[in-house]
N, C-alpha and C positions, 0 to 999 in steps of 0.2 A: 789829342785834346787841346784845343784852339787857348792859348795862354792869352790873356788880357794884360797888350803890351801898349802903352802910349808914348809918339813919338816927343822926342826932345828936341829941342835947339840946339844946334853945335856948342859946344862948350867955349871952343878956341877958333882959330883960327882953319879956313881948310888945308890948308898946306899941313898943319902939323897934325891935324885929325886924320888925312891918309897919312903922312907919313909912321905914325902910330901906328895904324892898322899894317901897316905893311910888312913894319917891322915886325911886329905882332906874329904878323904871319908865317915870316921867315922863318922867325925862330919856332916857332910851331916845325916847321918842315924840316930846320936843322933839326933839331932835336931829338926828331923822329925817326931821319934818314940816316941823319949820320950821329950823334950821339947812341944811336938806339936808345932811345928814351922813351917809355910807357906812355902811351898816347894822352893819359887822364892826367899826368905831371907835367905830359907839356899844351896842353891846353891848359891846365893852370897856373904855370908862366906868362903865356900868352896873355892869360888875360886879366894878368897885374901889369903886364907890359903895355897894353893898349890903355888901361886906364891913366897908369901913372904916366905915360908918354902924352898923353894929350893934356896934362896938367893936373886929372884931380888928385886929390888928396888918398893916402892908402888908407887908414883910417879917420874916424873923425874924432876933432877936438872944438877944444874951445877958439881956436883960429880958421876954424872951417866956411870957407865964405859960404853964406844961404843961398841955397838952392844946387850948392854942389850936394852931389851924389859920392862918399865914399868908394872906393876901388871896391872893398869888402865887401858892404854893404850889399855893390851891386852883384856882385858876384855869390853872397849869401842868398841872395833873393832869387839869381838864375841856376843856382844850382839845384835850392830846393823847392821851385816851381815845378824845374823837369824831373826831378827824381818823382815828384808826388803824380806829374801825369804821366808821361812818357814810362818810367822807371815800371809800376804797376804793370802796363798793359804789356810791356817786354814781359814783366816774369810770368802773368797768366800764360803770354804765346809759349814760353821755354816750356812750362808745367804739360801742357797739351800735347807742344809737338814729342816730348817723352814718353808721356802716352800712347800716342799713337805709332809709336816705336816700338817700344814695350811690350803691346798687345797683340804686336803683328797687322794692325791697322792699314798700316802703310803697303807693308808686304802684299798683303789682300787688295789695295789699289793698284798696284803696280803690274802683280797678277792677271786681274781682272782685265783692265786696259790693252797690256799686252799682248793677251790672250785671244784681245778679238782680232788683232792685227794681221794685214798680212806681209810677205816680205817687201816688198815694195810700200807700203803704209806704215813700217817699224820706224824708220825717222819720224814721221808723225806720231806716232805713239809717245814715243819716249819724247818728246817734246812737250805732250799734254800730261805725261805722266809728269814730266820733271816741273810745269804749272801750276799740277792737282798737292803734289807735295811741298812746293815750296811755298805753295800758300800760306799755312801754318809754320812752316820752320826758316831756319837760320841758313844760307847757303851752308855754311859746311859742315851742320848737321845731315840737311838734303844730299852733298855729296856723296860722304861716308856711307850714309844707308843705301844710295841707289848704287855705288860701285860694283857690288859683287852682282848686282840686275844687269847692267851694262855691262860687264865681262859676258854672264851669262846669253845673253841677247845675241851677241855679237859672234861670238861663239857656234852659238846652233845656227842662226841666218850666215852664218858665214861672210859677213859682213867686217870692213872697217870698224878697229874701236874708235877711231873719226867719227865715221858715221852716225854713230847709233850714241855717241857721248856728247859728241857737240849740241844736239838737241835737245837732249837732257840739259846741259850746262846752261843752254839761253835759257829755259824754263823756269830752271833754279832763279840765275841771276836778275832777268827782268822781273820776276816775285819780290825778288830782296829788292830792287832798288824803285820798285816804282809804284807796288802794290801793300797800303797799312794791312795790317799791324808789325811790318817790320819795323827796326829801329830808325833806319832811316827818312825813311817817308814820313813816318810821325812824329820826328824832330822836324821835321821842316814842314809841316803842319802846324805842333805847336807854336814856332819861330814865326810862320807869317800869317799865323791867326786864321789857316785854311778850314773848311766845312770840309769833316772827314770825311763822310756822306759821299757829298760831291766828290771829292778826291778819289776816292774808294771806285764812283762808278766811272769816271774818267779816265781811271788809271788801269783798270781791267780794258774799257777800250783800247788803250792805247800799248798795255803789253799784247792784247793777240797779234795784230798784225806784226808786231815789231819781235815775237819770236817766231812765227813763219819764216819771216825774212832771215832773224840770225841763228834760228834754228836749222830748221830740215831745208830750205834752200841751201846757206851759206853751208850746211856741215855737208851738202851734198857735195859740193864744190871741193871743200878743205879733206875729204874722206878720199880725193881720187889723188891729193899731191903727196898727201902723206897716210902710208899705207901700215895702219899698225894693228896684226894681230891679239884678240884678247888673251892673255895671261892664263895659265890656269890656276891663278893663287886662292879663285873661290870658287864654289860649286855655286847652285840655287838659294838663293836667300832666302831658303823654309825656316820659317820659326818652327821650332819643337811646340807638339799640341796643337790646340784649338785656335781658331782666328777669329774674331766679329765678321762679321757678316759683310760684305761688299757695300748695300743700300744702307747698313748700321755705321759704318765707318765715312762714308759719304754726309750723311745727316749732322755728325759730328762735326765735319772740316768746313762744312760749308754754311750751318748755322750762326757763327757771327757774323759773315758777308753777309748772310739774309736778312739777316736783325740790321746792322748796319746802312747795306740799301735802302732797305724797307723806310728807314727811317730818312731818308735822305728823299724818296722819292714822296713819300706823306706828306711833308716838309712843303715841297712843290703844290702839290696837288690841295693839301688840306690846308686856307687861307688861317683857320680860325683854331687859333693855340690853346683854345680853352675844349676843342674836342676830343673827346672820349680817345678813338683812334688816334689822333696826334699825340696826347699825352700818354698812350699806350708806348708808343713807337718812341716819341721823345725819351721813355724810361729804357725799354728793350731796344734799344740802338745806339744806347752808351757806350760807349767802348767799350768800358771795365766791366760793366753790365754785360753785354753781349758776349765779350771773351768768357768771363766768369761762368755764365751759362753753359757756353760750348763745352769748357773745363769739368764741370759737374755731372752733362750729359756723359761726356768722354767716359770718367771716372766708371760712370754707371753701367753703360751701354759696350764701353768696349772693355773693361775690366772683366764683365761677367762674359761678352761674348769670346775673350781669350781663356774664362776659367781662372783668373787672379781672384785671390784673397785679397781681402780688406785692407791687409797688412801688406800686402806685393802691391796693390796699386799704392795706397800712403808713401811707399819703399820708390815706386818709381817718383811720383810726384817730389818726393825731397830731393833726389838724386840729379833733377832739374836745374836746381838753385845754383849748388857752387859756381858750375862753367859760365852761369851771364853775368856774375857778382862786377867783373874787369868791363862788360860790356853796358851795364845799366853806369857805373863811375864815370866813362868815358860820354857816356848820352850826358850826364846834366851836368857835366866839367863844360860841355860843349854848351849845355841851355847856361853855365856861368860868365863865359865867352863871349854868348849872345847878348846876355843881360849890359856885360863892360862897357859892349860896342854900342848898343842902344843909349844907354845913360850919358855916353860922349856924344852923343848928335849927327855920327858919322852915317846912319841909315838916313836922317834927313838931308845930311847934304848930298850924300848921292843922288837923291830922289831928284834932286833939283836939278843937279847936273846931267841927269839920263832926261830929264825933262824937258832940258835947251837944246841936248845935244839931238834929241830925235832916237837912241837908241832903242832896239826893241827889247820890251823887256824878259821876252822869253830866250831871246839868244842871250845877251847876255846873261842871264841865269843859269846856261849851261854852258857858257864859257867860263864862268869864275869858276864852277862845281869840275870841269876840264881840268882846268889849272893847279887847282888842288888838288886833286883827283892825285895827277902825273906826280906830285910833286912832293907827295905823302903815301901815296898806295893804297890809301883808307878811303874805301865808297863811305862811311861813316863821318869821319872828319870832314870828307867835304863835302858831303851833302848839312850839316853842322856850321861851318862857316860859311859856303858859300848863300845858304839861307838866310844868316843872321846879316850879310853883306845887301840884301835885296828886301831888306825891310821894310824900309823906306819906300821905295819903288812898289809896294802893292797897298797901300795904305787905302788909295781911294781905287783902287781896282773893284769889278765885282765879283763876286762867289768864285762863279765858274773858272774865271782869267787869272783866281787867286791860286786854284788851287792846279793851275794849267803852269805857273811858276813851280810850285812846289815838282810836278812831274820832270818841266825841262830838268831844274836841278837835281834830281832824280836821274834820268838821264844822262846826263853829261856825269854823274857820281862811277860810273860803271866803266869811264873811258881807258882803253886801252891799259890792262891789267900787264906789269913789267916785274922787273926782278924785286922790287922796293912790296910789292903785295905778297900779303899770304898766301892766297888764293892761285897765284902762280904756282908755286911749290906744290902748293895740294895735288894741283890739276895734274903738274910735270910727273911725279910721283909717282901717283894714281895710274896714270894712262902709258908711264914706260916713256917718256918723250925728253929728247935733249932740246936744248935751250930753244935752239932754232926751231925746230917743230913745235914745243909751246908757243914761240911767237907768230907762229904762222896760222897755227888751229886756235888756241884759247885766247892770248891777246887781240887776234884780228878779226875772233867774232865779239868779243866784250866791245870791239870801235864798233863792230858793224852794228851791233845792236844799243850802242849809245847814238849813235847818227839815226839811225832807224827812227829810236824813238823822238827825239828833236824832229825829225822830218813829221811824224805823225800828229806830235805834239801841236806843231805850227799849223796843219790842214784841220786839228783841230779846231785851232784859236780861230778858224776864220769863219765856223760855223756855230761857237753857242757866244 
């Protein structure tokens, strides 16, 4: 949801506006890396430190020079900007992807998919499998549910759990970083005032080829140096009972993409905002609207077609909420962050300076989201800052090239996964693998497919 952000004048001087920010940033990554410090407490360090380092005021008083912006202030207003849009459309996505957990939903895609496959087409499978499920979920919700499929898979094809995981794993990951409704693409949506629409359809372009590439090619590759039998820690991941329907569970996942597009492509097509169709579309292609729907279909459709009670699906839907509670804190700690840095003027003087200097501004948007990336371990935080850093720079951009930034940073959020991520641990765990093998299989397809997608991003930019 596109936040109504207006740029400011540098407050101070440039020197001390980056040097703020820098520091700012530091400390965010000390904090993180080496204090172990909760990501939501040191973004809100952070972004009392950028404030108060570039001179304003923490609170205001009767000494407050006019037209400064309070530290608080700002940081009251970015925090509950993002919690009211961002914050929403995360808990519908948690409530859904539960759901579709829950009812065996999932199960019955994975099934299905797999099913048509043959042993030489199982890398592709699980590749579209791990795209069709992380559409709606969390990487490592998507994980956990497909592990015992990938043991399974790999197992009877006698296959690499290489193989048959690595494609899965791009599936996951390029969902989470570059396709809305995850958290991070929708902060940096909100942050650079992108048309979700647009994003939405630009960014489905740009994850297929780019998990071809670091899916079933790269894990072809990674599956023959490192050779690791599936475990036998789980059998089939048959839910007990009944399951919704294959085309019932499909209709569900892919109903706010359709509401979503649909309204992105009307938008194009239909000039005249007072038509019928457009204002159709304009309502049912709201985010919260479109998720909300899917949520209620969900409820209905795969509730009854798993055989849940009224009370087992309400039961699953609450049991949603707890685990995002640390993840929606951390989104609008981060839109509080965004709000400091804007109110200091530091997204207009970069604007200027990428403007003299000739820099392009999709690379650099997925070199800062790099930077941080390496230097924090959170595709969250830095798709978070590195957004609120490139403000400036899309102001007078158009639609498409706006939300072609939001993707690089997208991108470059996902780079090379090391021992500082969670997400390493998962994988190492999960898959039986010592360090070295993590870094060979899971870190060096998370690069291969942040390069990917910057490469795609860029052949993009040079055709809309």
């Amino acid at each position: 949801m596109p936040l109504d952000i207006t740029l400011v004048e540098p407050v101070t001087s440039g020197g001390r506006l980056v040097g703020a920010a820098l520091v700012a940033i530091a400390a965010i990554v000390l904090l993180i890396t080496v204090a172990k410090l909760h990501p939501f407490l040191a973004l809100v360090i952070g972004a009392i430190t950028v404030g108060v380092g570039a001179g304003q005021p923490l609170i205001s008083t009767s000494a407050t020079p006019e037209g400064a912006v309070p530290v608080l202030t700002s940081f009251a207003t970015g925090f509950g900007s993002t919690a009211a849009g961002v914050g929403v459309l995360i808990a519908l996505g948690a409530m859904f992807a539960k759901l579709l957990a829950d009812t065996g939903g999932a199960d019955q895609i994975v099934d299905t998919i797999v099913g048509l496959a043959t042993p030489r087409t199982l890398p592709w499978a699980m590749a579209l499998v791990g795209a069709v499920i992380g559409l709606p979920m969390f990487f490592e919700i998507g994980l956990v549910l497909l592990m015992p499929v990938i043991y399974l898979v790999a197992r009877r094809s006698g296959q690499s759990l290489i193989t048959i995981g690595i494609p899965t794993l791009a599936g996951l990951s390029a969902m989470h970083g570059l396709v809305p409704p995850h958290p991070g693409p929708l902060t940096a949506i909100g942050n650079l005032g992108a048309d979700l629409g647009t994003t939405l359809i630009l960014g489905v372009i740009v994850a297929v080829p780019t998990i071809v590439v670091a899916g079933p090619l790269f894990g072809t590759l990674a599956g023959r140096w490192v050779v690791v039998p599936a475990p036998e820690r789980f059998d089939a991941a048959d839910r007990e009972g009944s399951r919704p329907a294959f085309g019932t569970t499909m209709l569900t996942v892919l109903l706010p993409v359709v509401l979503m597009m649909g309204k992105a492509v009307v938008d194009i097509a239909v000039d005249d905002d007072t038509a019928p169709l457009r204002q159709t579309f304009d309502v049912l292609g709201t985010p919260v609207v479109a998720l909300l729907l899917a949520t209620l279909l969900g409820m209905l459709l795969l509730g009854r077609g798993a055989g849940m009670s009224v009370r087992e699906v309400s039961a699953s839907i609450e049991s949603s909420l707890p685990g995002i509670a640390g993840i929606i804190l951390i989104v609008a700690a981060g839109g509080a962050f965004k709000q400091v840095l804007v109110d200091t003027g530091i997204g207009t003087l970069l604007a200027d300076w990428a403007a003299g200097a000739g820099i392009s501004v999709l690379l650099l948007a997925w070199v800062l989201a790099v930077l941080i990336r390496l230097a924090t371990g959170s595709a969250t935080v830095a798709t978070i800052t590195a957004s609120a850093l490139m403000l400036g720079l899309v102001a007078d951009l158009p639609t498409a090239e706006v939300s072609l930034v939001v993707l690089a940073v997208g991108a470059g959020s996902v780079f090379l996964s090391h021992v500082n991520d969670a997400g390493f641990w998962l994988v190492k765990e999960y898959f039986g693998l010592d360090i070295g093998q993590t870094f060979k299989t899971w870190s060096l397809m998370e690069t291969v497919l942040s390069v990917s997608g910057l490469v795609f991003v860029l052949l993009l930019g040079l055709v809309v």
